[in-house]
BAROVEX-406264 format. One record per residue (C-alpha): x, y, z. Coordinates in nm, 3 decimals. Layout:
@x = X&y = Y&z = Z
...
end
This chain:
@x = -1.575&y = 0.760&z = -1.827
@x = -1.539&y = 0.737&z = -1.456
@x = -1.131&y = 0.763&z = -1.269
@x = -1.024&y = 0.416&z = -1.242
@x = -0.682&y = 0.286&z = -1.082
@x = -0.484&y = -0.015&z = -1.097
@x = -0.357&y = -0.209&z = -0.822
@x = -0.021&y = -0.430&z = -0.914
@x = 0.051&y = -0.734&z = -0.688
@x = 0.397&y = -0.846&z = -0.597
@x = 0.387&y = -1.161&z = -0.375
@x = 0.738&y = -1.199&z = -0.255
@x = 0.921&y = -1.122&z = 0.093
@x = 1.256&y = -1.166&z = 0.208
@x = 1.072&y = -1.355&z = 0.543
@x = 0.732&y = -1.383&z = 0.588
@x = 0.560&y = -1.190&z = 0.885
@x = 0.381&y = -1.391&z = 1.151
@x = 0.120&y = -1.169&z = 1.119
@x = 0.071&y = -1.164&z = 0.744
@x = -0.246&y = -1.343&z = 0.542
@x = -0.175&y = -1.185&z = 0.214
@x = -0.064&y = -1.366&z = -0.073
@x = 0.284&y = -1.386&z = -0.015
@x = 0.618&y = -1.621&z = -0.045
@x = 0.960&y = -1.609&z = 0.058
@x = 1.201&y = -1.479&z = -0.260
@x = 1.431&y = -1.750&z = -0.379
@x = 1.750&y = -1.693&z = -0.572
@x = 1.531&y = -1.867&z = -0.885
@x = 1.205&y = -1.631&z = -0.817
@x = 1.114&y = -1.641&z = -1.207
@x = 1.080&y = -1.214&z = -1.248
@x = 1.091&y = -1.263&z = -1.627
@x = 0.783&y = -1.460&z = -1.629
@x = 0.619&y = -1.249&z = -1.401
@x = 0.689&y = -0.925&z = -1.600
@x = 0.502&y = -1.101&z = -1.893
@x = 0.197&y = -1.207&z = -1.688
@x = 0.180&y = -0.840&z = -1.552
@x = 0.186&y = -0.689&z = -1.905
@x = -0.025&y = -0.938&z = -2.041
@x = -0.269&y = -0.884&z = -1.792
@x = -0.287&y = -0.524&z = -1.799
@x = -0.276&y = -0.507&z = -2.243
@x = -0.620&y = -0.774&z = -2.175
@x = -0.796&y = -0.583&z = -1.909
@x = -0.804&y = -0.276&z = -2.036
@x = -0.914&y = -0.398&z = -2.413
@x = -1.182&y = -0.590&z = -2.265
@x = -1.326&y = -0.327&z = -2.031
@x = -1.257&y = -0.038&z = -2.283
@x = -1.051&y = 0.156&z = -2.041
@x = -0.915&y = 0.519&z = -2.132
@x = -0.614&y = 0.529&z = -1.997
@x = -0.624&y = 0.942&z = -1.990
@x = -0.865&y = 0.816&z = -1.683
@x = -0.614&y = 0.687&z = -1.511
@x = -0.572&y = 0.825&z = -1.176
@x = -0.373&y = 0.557&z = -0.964
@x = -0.142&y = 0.274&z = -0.980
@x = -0.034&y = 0.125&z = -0.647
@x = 0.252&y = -0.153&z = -0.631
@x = 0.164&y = -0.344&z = -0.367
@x = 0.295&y = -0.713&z = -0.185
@x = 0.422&y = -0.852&z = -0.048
@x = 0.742&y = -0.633&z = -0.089
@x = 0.733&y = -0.478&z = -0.405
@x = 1.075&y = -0.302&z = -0.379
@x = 1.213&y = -0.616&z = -0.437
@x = 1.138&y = -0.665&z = -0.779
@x = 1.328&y = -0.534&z = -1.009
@x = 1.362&y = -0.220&z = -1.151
@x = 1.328&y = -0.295&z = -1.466
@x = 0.992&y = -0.488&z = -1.400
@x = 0.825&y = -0.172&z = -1.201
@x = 0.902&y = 0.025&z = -1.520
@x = 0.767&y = -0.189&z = -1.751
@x = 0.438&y = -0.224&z = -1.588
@x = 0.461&y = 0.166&z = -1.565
@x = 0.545&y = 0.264&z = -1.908
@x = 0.238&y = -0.007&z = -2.009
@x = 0.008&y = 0.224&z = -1.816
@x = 0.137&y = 0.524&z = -2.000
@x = 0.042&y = 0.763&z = -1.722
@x = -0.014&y = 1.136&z = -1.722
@x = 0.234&y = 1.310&z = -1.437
@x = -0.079&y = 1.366&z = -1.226
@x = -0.126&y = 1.009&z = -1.177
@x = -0.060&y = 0.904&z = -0.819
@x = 0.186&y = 0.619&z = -0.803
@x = 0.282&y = 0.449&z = -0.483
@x = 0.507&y = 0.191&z = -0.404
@x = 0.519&y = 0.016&z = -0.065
@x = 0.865&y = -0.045&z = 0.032
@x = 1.067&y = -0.231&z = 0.328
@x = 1.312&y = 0.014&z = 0.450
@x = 1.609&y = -0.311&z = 0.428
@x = 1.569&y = -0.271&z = 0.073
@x = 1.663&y = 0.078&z = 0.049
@x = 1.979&y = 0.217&z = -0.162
@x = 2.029&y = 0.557&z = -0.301
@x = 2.061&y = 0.394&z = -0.644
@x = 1.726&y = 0.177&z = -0.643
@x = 1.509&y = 0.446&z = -0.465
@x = 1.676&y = 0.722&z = -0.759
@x = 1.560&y = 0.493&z = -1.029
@x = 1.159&y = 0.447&z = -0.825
@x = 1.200&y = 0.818&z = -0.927
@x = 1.316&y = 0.850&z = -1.230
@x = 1.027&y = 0.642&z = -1.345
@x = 0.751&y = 0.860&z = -1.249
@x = 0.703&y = 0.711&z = -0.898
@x = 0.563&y = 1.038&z = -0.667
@x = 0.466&y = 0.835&z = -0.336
@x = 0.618&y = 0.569&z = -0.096
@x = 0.466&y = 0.387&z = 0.179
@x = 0.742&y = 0.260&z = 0.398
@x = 0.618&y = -0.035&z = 0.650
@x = 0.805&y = 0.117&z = 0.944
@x = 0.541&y = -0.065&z = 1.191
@x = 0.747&y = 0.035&z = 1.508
@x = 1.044&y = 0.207&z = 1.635
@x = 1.153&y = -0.005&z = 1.892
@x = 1.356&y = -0.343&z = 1.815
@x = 1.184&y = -0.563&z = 2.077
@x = 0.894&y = -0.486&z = 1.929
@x = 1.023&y = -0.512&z = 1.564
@x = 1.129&y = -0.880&z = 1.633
@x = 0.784&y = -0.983&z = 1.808
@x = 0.648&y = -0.882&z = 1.477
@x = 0.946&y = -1.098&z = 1.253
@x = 1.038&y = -0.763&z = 1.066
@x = 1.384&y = -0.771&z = 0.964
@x = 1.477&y = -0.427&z = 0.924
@x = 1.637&y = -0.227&z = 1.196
@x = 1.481&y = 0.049&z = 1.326
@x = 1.789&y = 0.323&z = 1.232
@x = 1.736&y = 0.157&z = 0.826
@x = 1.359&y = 0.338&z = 0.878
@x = 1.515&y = 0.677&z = 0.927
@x = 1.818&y = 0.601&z = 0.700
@x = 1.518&y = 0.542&z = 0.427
@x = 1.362&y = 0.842&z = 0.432
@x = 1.642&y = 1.041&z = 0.411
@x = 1.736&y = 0.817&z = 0.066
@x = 1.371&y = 0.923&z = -0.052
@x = 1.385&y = 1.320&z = -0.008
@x = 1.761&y = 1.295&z = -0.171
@x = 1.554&y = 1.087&z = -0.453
@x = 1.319&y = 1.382&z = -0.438
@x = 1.014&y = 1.200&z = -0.308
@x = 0.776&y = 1.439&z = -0.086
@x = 0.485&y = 1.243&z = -0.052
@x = 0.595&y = 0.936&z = 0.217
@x = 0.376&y = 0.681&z = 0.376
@x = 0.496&y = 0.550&z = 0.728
@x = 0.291&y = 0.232&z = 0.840
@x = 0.259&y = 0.166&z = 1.252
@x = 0.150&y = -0.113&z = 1.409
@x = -0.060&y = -0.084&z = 1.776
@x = -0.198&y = -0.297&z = 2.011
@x = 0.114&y = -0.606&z = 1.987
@x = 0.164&y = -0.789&z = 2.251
@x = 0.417&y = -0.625&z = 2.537
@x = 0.343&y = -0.286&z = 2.393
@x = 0.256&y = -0.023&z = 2.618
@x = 0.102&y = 0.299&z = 2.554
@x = 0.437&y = 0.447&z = 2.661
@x = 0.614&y = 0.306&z = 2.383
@x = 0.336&y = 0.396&z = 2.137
@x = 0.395&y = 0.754&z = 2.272
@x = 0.760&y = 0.757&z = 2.168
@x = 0.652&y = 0.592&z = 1.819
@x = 0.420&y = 0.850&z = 1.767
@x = 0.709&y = 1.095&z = 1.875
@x = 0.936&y = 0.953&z = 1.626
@x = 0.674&y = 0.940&z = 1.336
@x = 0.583&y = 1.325&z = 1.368
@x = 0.977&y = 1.418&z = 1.377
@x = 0.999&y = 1.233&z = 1.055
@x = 0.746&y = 1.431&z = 0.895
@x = 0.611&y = 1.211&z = 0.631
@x = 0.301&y = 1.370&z = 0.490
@x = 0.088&y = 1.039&z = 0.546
@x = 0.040&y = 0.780&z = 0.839
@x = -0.129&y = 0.423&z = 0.845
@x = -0.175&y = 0.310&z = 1.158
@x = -0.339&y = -0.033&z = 1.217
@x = -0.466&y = -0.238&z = 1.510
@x = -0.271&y = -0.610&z = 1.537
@x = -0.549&y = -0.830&z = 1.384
@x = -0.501&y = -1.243&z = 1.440
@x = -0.592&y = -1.360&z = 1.114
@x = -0.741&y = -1.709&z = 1.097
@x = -0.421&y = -1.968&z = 0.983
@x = -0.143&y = -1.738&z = 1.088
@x = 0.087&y = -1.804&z = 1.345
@x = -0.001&y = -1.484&z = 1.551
@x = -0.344&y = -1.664&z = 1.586
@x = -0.220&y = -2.007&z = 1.683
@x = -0.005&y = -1.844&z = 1.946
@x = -0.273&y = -1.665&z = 2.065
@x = -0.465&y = -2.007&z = 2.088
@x = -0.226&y = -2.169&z = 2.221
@x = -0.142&y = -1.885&z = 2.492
@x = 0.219&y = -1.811&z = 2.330
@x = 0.069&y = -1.494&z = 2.294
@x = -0.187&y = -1.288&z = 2.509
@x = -0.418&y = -1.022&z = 2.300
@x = -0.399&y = -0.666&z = 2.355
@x = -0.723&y = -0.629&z = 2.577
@x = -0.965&y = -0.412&z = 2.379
@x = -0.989&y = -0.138&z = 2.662
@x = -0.612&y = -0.119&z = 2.618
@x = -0.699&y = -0.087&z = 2.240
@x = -0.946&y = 0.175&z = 2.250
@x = -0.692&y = 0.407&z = 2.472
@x = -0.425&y = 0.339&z = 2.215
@x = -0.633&y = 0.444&z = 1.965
@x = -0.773&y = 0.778&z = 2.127
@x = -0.344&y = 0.799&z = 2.182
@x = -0.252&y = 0.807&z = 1.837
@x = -0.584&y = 1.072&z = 1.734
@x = -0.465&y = 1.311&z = 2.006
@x = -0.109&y = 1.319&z = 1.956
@x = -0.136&y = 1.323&z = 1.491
@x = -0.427&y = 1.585&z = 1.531
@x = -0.177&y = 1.788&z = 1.728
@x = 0.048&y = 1.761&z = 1.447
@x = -0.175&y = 1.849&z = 1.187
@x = -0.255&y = 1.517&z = 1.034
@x = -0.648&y = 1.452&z = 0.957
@x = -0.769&y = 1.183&z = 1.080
@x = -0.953&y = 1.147&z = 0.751
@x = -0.997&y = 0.693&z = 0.810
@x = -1.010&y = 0.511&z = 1.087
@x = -0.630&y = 0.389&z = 1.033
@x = -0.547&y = 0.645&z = 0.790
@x = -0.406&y = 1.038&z = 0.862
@x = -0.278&y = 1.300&z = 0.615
@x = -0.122&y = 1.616&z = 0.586
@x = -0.354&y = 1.902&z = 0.441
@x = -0.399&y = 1.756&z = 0.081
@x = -0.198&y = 1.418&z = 0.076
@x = -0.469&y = 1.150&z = 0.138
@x = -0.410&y = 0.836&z = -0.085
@x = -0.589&y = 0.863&z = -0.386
@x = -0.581&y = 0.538&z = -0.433
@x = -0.728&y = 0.390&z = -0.126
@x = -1.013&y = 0.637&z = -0.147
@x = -1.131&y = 0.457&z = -0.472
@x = -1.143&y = 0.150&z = -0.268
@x = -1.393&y = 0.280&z = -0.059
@x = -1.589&y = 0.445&z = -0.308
@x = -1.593&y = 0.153&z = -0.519
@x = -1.418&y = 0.287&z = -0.813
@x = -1.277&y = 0.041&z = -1.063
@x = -0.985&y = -0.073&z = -0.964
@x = -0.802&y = -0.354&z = -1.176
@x = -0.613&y = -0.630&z = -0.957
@x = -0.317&y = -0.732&z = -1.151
@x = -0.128&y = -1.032&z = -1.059
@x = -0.112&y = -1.346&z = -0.831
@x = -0.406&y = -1.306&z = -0.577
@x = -0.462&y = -0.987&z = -0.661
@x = -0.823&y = -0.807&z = -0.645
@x = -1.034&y = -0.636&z = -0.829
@x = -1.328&y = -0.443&z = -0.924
@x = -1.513&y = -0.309&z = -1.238
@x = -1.769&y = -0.054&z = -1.158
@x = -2.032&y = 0.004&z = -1.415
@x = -2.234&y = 0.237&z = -1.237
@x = -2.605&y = 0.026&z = -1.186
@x = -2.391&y = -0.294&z = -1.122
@x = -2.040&y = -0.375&z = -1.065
@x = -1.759&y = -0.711&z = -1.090
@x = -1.515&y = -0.829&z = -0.807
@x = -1.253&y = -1.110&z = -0.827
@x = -0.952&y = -1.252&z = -0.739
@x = -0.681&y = -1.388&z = -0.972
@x = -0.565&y = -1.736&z = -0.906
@x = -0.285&y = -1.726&z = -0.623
@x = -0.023&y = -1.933&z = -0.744
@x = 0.244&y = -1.762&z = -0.905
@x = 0.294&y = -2.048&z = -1.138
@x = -0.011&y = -2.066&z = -1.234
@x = -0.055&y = -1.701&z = -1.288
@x = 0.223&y = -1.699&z = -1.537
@x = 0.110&y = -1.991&z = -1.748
@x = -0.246&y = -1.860&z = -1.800
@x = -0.118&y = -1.481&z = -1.855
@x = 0.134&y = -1.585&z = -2.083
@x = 0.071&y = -1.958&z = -2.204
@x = -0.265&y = -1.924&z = -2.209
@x = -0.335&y = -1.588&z = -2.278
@x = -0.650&y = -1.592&z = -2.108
@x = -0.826&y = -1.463&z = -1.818
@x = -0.735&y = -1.675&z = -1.511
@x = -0.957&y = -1.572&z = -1.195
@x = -0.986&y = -1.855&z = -0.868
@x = -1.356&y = -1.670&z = -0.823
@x = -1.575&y = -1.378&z = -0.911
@x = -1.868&y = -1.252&z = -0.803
@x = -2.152&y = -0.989&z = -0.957
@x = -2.280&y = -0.687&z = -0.739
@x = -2.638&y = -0.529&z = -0.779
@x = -2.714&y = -0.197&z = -0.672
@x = -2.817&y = -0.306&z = -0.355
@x = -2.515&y = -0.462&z = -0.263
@x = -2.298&y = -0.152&z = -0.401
@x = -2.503&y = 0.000&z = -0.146
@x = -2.431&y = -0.178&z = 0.112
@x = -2.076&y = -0.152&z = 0.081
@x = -2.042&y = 0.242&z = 0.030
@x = -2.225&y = 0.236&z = 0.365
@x = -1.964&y = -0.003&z = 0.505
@x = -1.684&y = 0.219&z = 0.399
@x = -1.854&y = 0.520&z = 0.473
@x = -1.865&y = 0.447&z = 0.846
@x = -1.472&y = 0.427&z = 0.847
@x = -1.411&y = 0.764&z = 0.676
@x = -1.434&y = 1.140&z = 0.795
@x = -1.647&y = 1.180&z = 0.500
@x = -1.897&y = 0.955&z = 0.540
@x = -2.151&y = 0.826&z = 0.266
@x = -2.482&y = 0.977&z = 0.015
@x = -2.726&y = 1.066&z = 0.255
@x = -3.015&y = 0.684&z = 0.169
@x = -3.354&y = 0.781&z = 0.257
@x = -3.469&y = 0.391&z = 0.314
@x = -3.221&y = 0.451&z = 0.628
@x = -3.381&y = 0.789&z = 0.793
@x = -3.491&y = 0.593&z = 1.110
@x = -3.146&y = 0.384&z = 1.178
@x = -2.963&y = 0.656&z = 1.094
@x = -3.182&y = 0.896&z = 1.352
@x = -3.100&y = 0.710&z = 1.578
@x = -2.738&y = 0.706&z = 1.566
@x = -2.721&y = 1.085&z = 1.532
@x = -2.899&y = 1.114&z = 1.860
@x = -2.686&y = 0.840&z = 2.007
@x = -2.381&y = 1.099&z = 1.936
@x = -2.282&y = 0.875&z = 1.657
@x = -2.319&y = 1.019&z = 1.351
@x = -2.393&y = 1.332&z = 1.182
@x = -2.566&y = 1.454&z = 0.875
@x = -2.355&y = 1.773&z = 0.643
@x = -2.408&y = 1.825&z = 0.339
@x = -2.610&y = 1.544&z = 0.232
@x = -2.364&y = 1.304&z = 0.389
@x = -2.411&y = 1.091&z = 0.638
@x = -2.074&y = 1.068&z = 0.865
@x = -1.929&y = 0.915&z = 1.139
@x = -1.826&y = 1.144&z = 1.505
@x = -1.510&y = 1.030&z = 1.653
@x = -1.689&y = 0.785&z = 1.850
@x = -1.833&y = 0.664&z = 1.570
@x = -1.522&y = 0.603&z = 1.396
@x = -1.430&y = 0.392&z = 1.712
@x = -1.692&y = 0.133&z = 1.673
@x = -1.716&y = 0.180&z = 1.245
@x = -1.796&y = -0.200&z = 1.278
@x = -2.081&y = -0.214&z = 1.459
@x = -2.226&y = 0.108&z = 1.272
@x = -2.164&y = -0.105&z = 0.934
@x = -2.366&y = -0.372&z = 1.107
@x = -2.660&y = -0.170&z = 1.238
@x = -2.692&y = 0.012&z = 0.891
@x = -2.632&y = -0.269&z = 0.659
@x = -2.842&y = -0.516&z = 0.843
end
């Protein structure tokens, strides 16, 4: 039987980021966590009988939102202790630094939690308002001194390039900041405009003026130079580790390991090797809980079957985003010829993988290969 992981959904925020197009809503004082508890475990006891999952396969479970340090403790633990996992399983909870406390952040410990990812996103508080985080930027340092007390030595910082009014100069004290932190792992992601947020109708409406891409591009050669200097591998396009602390769990996602998506709007994917199974559970909370629990069924808004060739297509995909790369696919010799010569790409080992330009434009490589 193959590693699998499990990704847990929590969809609630204190305020919802202008930015944002996940699954998300603001936490009332009546947010039903009972009933969401019981959908979880439901969900997971179902999953795994009807996919005949060994859970001493387990290799991942990632709490994810949302804000996920909001829910209770209690609820975290139960979805934990459903799992049973060995210690060597990685488990990661993202986590707003507002929500820290000693107490809270002992207890993510004490229940087998190993990894955070804190969404720092920037250090500076004009720019932490443009992007409707609440948190002040001293609460992101305050944090990560609560985790090492907690014991926690594997910490995600998230960053956020390319907003509006950001310069390179203040990505260059961000990056500063990050690297005198010293958390073993750094996301760093591009502002994206998703379609139906309000970032996007500002930008439509000229509230807002895009990062030009040339701008972009020298942020992102910024951030390579100054994390390589620090040791980090630049082993994704938005993602650098320490020597040995890449997420586990996000590499499954791009090799298309199973993953199961538990909860409201959550994804997933069964792989069974030839073939494989993605879908989405239905979004509304309520109706999450009823079918989970009510119901006791399986409640999905869609799904949708992958043949080989489509598996394919979507390792390639990845592959053009990671250090890595993908299986070396003979159908692809002359494309991928090509590319090498172009400076693009190189072939190691069997693998095909992206050059630091490549990386840049992972996109269009994922285009010209998967065509």
């Amino acid at each position: 039987m193959k590693p699998w992981g499990v990704y847990i959904h929590v969809p609630y925020c204190s305020a919802i980021c202008p930015y944002c197009d996940f699954n998300v809503y603001r936490l009332k004082k009546n947010t039903d966590w009972d009933g969401l508890k019981r959908a979880y475990l439901q969900e997971i006891k179902l999953r795994i009988k009807d996919e005949g999952l060994d859970l001493s396969n387990l290799v991942s479970i990632y709490f994810g939102g949302g804000t996920p340090s909001l829910a209770p403790v209690g609820l975290l633990k139960a979805c934990i202790d459903a799992l049973q996992p060995a210690q060597h399983v990685e488990i990661t909870l993202e986590a707003d630094p507002q929500t820290f406390t000693q107490e809270r952040v002992d207890a993510w410990y004490s229940m087998g939690m190993r990894r955070l990812s804190t969404g720092w996103q920037s250090t500076h508080p004009e720019i932490l308002k443009k992007l409707g985080r609440l948190h002040r930027a001293e609460q992101a340092w305050d944090a990560l001194a609560m985790a090492r007390a907690a014991g926690f030595t594997n910490i995600n910082v998230d960053l956020i390039f390319a907003v509006p009014g950001q310069t390179e100069e203040h990505l260059a004290v961000d990056l500063e900041r990050m690297v005198q932190a010293k958390p073993q792992h750094i996301s760093i992601y591009a502002l994206t405009y998703h379609t139906g947020t309000p970032f996007d109708r500002w930008r439509a409406s000229g509230k807002l003026r895009q990062t030009p891409e040339e701008t972009e591009l020298a942020m992102m050669r910024q951030i390579q130079t100054a994390l390589r200097a620090s040791d980090f591998e630049h082993y994704e396009v938005s993602n650098y580790a320490q020597p040995g602390m890449r997420s586990q769990h996000n590499q499954m996602y791009w090799r298309g390991a199973t993953v199961l998506g538990i909860g409201p709007g959550a994804h997933g994917l069964m792989n069974y090797g030839d073939h494989a199974r993605r879908w989405e559970n239905h979004r509304d909370v309520a109706h999450y809980i009823s079918a989970w629990t009510k119901d006791a069924m399986f409640s999905v808004a869609w799904e949708e079957d992958l043949d080989a060739q489509k598996m394919l297509i979507e390792r390639i995909a990845c592959g053009v985003r990671q250090k890595d790369g993908f299986a070396l696919s003979p159908h692809l010799d002359c494309q991928i010829a090509a590319l090498c010569a172009q400076g693009l790409m190189f072939i190691e080992g069997g693998r095909v993988c992206p050059t630091d330009r490549g990386m840049e434009i992972a996109d269009l490589l994922a285009s010209t290969l998967c065509c």
